[in-house]
N, C-alpha and C positions, 0 to 999 in steps of 0.2 A: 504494500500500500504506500502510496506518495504521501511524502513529508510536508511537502511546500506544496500550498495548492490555493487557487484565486477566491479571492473575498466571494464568491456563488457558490464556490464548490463547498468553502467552511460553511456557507451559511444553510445549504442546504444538510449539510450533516449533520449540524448540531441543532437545525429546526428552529434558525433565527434566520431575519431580516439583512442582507446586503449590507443595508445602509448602517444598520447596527454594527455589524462585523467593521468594518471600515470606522466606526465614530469611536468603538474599542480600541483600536489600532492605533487612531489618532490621540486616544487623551492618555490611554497607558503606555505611549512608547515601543510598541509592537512593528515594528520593521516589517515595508512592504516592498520587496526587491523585485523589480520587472514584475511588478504585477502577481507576485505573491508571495503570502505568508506563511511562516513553518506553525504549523497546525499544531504542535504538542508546548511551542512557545503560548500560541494564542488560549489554546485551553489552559495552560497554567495560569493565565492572568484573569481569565475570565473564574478560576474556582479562587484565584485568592481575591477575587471585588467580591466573590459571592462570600466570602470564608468574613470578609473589611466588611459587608453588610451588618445596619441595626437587624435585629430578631424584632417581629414583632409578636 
């Protein structure tokens, strides 16, 4: 399975929104090289916002 793959392909795997993939990418510092992103960087950032999330 590929590493590095386009903001469509993460979004369709992880069952979010493009625009979202990319606004992650932008405010946590996730590097997007020619057009794509290394998929086990971007799911670590997305489980430590959800980990930095309040409970409610």
């Amino acid at each position: 399975m590929a590493n590095h793959l386009t903001p469509e392909e993460i979004a369709k795997e992880m069952g979010i929104d493009r625009d979202e993939v990319i606004r992650v990418c932008m405010k946590e510092g996730v590097p997007i090289y020619h057009g794509k992103i290394d998929k086990y960087l971007f799911q670590a950032q997305l489980a430590a916002l959800g980990a930095a999330a309040p409970s409610r």
